[in-house]
N, C-alpha and C positions, 0 to 999 in steps of 0.2 A: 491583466488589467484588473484592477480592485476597486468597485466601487463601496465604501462601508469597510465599516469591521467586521471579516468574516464571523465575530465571534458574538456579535451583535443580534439585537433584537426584528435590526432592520436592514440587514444585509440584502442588499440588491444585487451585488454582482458575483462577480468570479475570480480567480486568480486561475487564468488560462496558462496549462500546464501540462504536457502529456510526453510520457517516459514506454519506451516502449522495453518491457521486459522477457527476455526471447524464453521458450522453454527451458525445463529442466528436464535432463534426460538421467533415468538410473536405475537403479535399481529396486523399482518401488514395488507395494501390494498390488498397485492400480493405478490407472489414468484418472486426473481430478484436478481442481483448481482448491484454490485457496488464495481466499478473498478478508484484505486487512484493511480496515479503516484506519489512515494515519494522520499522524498532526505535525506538523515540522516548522520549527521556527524561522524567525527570520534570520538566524547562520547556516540555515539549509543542517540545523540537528534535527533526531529525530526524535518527538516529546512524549509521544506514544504508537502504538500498535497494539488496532483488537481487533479479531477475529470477528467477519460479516458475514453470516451464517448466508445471507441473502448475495448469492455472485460464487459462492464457496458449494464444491459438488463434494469435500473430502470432510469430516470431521477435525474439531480442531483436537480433539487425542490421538491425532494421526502424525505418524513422520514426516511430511512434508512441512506440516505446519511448521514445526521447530526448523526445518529448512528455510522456508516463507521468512521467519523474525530473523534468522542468521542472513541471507542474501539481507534484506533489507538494512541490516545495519552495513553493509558494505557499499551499498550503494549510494553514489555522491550525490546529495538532495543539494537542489537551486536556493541558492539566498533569495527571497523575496520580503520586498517588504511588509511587516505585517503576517508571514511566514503562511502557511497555508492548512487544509485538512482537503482529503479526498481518499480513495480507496483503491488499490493497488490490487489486484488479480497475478495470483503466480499462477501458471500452467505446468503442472506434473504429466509427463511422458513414461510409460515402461521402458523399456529401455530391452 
């Protein structure tokens, strides 16, 4: 539901939307998240990804993060109209 231009000065609402992303398992340094602020238009493309230091336990000169922006460009984003932003959490497992 969208009340406003998310992009707006007087954005009231939301574009309710929740994607459940399961771990990654491998061969990593460490266990850690990495947390991306996205933007996604209204073709369910994706318009950006940056790095939210705030939600993120891993630095972004870490391996996963390159991980983090590859899954995400695989992943099928919803058309909505009006397109959306929120932030996406990857979970890094050792493996």
């Amino acid at each position: 539901v969208q009340n406003g231009n998310p992009n707006g000065r007087k954005y009231i609402g939301t574009n309710a939307y929740s994607v459940r992303i399961k771990d990654f398992e491998g061969d990593f340094d460490e266990n850690g998240k990495i947390a991306l602020d996205i933007e996604v238009d209204e073709n369910g493309r994706l318009v950006s990804a940056n790095y939210q230091a705030k939600g993120s336990t891993l630095p972004k000169s870490s391996k996963q993060y390159g991980l983090a922006i590859d899954q995400l460009r695989k992943i099928q984003l919803p058309k909505m109209e009006g397109g959306f932003k929120e932030t996406r959490v990857f979970n890094f497992v050792v493996k």
